[in-house]
C-alpha positions in Angstrom: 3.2 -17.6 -22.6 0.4 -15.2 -22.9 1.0 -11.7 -21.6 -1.5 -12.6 -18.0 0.8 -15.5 -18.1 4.1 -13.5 -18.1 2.9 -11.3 -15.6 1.5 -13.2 -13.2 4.4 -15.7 -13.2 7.3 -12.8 -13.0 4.8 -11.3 -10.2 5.5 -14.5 -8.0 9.4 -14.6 -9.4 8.8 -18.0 -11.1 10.9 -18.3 -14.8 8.8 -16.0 -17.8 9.8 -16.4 -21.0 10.6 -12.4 -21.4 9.9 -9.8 -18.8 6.5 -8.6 -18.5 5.5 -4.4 -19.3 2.7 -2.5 -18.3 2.6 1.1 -17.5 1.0 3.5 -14.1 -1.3 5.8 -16.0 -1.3 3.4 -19.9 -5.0 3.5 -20.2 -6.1 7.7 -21.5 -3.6 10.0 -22.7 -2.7 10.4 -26.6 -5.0 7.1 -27.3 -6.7 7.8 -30.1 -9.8 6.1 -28.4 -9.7 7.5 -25.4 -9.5 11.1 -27.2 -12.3 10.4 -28.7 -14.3 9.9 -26.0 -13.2 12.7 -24.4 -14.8 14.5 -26.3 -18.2 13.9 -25.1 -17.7 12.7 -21.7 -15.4 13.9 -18.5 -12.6 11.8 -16.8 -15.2 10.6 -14.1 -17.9 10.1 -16.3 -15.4 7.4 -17.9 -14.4 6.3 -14.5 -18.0 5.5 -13.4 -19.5 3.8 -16.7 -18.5 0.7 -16.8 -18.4 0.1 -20.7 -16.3 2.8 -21.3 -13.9 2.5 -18.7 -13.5 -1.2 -19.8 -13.4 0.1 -23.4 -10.2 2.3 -22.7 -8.4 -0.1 -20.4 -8.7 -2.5 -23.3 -7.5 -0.3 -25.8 -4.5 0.7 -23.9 -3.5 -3.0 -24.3 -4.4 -3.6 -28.0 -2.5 -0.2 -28.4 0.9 -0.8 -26.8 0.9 -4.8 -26.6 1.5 -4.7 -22.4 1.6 -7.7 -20.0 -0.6 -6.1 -17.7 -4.7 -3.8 -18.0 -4.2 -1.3 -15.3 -7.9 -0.1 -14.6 -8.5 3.2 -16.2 -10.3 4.6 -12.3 -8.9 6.7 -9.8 -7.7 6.1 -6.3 -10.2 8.7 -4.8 -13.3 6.7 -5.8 -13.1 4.8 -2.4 -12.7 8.5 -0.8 -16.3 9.4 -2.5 -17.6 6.8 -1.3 -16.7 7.5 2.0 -19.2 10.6 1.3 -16.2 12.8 0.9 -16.9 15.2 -2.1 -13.9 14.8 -4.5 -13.1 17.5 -7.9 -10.8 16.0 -9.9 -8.9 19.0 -11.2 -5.5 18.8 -13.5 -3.7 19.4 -11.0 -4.8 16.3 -8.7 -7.8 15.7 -6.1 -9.5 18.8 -4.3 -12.1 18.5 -1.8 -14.7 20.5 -1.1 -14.4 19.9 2.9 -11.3 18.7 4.4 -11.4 16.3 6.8 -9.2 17.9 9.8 -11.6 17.4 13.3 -11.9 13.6 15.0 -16.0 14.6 14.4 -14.8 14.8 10.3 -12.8 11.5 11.0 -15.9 9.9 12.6 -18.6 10.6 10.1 -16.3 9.0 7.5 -18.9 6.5 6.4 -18.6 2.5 5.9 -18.2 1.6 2.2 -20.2 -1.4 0.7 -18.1 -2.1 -2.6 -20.7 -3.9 -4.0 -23.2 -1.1 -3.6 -21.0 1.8 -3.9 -18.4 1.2 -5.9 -20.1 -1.4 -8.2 -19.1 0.3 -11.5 -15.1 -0.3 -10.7 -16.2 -4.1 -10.2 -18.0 -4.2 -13.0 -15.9 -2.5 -15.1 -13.4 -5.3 -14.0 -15.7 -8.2 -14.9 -15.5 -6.4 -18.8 -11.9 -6.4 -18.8 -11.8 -9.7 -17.7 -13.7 -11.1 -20.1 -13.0 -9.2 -23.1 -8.9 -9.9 -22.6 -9.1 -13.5 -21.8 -5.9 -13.8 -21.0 -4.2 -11.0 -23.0 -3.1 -9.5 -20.6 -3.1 -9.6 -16.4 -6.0 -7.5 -15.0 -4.4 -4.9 -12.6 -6.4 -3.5 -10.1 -5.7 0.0 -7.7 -6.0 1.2 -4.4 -5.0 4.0 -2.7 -2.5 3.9 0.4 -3.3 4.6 3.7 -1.4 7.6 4.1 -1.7 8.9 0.6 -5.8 9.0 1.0 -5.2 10.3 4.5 -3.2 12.8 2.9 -5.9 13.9 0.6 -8.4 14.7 2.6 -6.7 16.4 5.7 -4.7 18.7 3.1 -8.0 19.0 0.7 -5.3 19.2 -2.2 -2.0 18.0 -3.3 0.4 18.7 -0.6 3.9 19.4 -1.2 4.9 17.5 2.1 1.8 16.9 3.4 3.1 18.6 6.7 -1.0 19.0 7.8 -1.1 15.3 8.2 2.7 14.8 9.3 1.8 17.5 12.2 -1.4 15.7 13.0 0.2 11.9 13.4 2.4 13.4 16.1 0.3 15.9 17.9 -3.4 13.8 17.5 -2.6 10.1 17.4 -5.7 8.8 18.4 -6.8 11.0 15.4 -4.5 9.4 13.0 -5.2 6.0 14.3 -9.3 6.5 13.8 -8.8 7.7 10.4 -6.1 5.4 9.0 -8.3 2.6 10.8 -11.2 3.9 8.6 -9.4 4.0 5.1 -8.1 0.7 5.9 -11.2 -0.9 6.7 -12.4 0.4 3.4 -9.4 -0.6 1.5 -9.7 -4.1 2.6 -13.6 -4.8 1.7 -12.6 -2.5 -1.7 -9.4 -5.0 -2.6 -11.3 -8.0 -1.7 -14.2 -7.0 -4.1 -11.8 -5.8 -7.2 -10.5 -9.7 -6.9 -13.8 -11.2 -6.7 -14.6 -9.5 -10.0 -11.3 -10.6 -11.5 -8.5 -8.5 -10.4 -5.3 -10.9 -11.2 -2.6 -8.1 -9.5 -3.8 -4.9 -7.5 -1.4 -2.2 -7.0 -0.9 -0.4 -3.9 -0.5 3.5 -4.9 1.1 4.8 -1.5 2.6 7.7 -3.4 3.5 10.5 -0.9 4.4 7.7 1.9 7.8 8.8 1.4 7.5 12.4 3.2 7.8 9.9 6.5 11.3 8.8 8.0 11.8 5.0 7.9 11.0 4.7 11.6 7.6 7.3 11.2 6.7 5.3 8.1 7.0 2.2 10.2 5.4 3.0 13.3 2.2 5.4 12.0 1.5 3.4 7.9 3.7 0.4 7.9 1.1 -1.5 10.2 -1.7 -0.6 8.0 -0.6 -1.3 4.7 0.6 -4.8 6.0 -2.7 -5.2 7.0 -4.1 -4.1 3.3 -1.7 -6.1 1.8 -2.6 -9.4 4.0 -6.6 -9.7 2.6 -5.1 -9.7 -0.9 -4.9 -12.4 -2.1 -3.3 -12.2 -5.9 0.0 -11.0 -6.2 0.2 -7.7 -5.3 2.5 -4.5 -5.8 3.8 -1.7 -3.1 4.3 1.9 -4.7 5.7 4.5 -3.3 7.5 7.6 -5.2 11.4 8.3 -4.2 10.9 5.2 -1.9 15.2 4.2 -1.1 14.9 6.0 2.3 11.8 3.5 3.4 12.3 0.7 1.2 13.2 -1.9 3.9 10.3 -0.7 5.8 8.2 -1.2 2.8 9.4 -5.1 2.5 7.9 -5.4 5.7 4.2 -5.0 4.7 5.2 -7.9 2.7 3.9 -7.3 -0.4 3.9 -9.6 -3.3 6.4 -7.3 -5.5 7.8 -3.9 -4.0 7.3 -1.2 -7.1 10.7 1.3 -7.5 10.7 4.7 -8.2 13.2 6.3 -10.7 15.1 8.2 -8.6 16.8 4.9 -6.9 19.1 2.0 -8.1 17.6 -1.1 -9.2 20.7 -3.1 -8.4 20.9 -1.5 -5.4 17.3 -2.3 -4.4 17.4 -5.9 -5.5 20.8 -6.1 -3.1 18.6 -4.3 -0.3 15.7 -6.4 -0.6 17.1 -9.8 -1.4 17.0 -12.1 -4.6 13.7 -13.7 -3.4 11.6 -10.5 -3.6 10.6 -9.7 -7.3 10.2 -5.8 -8.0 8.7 -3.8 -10.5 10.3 -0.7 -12.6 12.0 1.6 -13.0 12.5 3.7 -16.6 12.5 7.6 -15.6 9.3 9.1 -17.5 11.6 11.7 -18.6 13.7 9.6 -20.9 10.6 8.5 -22.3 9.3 12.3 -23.0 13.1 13.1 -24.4 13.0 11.1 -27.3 13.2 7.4 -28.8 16.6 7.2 -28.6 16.8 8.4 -24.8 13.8 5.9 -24.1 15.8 2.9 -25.6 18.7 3.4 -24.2 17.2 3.7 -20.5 15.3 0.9 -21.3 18.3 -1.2 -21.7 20.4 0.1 -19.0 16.9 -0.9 -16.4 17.3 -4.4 -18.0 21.2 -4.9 -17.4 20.8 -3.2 -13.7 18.0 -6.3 -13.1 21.1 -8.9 -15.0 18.6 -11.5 -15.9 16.8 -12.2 -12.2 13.2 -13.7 -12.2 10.9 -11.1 -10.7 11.1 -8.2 -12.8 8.2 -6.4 -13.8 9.4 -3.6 -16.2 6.9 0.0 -15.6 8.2 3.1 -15.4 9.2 4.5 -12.0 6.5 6.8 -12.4 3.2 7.5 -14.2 3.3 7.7 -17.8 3.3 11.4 -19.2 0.0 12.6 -20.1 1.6 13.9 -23.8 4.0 10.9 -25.0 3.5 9.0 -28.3 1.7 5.8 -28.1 4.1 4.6 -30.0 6.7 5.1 -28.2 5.5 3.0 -25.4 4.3 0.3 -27.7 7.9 1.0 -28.9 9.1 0.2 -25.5 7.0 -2.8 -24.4 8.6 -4.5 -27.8 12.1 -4.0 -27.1 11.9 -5.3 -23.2 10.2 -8.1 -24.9 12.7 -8.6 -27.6 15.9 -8.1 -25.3 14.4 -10.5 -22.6 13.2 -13.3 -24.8 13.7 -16.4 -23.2 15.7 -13.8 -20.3 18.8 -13.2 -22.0 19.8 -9.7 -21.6 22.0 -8.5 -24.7 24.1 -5.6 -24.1 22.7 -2.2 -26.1 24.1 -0.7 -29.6 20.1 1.0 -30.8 21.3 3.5 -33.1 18.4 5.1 -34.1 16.6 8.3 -35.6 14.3 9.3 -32.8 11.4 9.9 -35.8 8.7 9.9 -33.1 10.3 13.2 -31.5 
């Protein structure tokens, strides 16, 4: 199988002959290309130019050998074009203006991917083309409540208790502005497939801050809706997810994405054989060494015992500073200890000489 192959067919839990890798955040950090690039152009500029964004979303395959080309773009794109002024700063998304007043909510304007987000399709069509196959084109979009999030904090939110306090005390606030970001979520999925998405990930992130029943009465609807007009398989995200998890199976997404902090076993048990997931190595055994990596590697792949459905990805985003090599590293074992999806127990004993 080729890696889109793999991907595509563990996606929709149908037999793969090893278990497909990719990685949240693969395409930037310590690649050499991308470094290079960054030395003459910002983050957005990157994001917005279609060559180059293609350029290091292909690299980050022909570098580590993964299943999957997550597109190198960011989840606030759609929020720009919504004519909301976004600074991408290192520590996450600030805005210039939050929006807090239903007048704020109501001059949100209609996106036109096409028009306004034509770079990110584009950029698509490039990957596309230039993989052929290689690998499974993965797409992104922002979750309801993680964009609504954004803008009525203005920053990264330690519990986004702005927005929490809003659902309750405004909803017919919450309602018009989640209605809004779905809207645009929709047309912008829709339009990422057209130009050759083959998976799009739903990046929900901070959905967890909700109890199940808040999560299903104020988000659940809306993501269920996103999910629906998507019509490639697609993935559910959402960090330190066990609390809502069945709630996340509801919006019925194509594979439900698992956070590191939570039992694989466990959330295959919870979510039934059928469902295939994606995950769930903690970053931090990555950042602690090869021999840490390897061995969390393997005890992911026993927790899954062989099931179809498994996409292997780390529970969370790639670290910014980690070896290339180590995740190339990584991709090859999964490969090598699924082939043919016969899981054989661990003994790596191995020099970490990456460290």
């Amino acid at each position: 199988m080729t890696g889109g192959e793999r991907l595509l067919a563990a996606c929709r839990g149908e037999p793969v002959d090893a278990t497909p890798v990719w990685f949240m955040r693969q395409a930037g950090g310590r690649l050499s290309r991308y470094l290079a690039l960054r030395e003459s152009h910002s983050v957005l500029e990157i994001a917005r130019t279609p060559a180059l964004c293609a350029e290091v979303t292909v690299a980050a395959v022909d570098a580590l050998g993964t299943d999957g080309a997550v597109l190198y773009a960011d989840i606030m794109l759609l929020v720009e074009a919504m004519g909301v002024q976004v600074e991408l700063t290192s520590t996450g998304p600030v805005l210039a203006t939050p929006v807090r007043t239903r007048a704020a909510i109501d001059a949100l304007r209609p996106v036109d991917a096409d028009t306004d987000l034509g770079f990110v399709l584009e950029a698509i069509r490039l990957v596309r083309r230039e993989l052929d196959g290689r690998a499974a084109v993965v797409g992104i979009l922002g979750g309801p409540f993680t964009l609504a999030a954004y803008l009525v904090e203005g920053a990264p939110s330690r519990d986004q208790l702005g927005l929490r306090a809003l659902m309750h005390a405004r909803p017919g606030d919450w309602a018009a502005l989640a209605e809004a970001l779905t809207i645009a979520s929709i047309g912008y999925a829709r339009a990422q497939v057209a130009a050759g998405a083959q998976v799009v990930q739903l990046f929900d992130t901070w959905a967890a801050s909700l109890t199940a029943s808040e999560y299903a009465r104020y988000v659940g609807p809306y993501a269920r809706r996103i999910l629906a007009a998507i019509d490639v398989p697609s993935v559910h995200y959402v960090a330190r997810s066990a609390p809502i998890l069945d709630e996340l199976a509801a919006t019925r997404p194509t594979v439900v994405g698992l956070d590191s902090r939570q039992s694989l076993t466990d959330a295959r048990r919870r979510l039934g054989r059928a469902v295939p997931v994606q995950g769930n190595l903690d970053p931090a055994l990555v950042a602690a060494g090869w021999a840490h990596a390897a061995r969390g590697t393997d005890d992911v792949l026993a927790a899954n015992d062989g099931r179809r459905g498994h996409v292997f990805n780390l529970g969370e985003a790639a670290p910014r500073d980690v070896a290339p090599a180590r995740l190339r590293d990584i991709v090859a074992l999964v490969h090598d200890r699924t082939a043919g999806l016969a899981i054989r127990p661990a003994h790596l004993e191995t020099v970490d000489a990456l460290a």
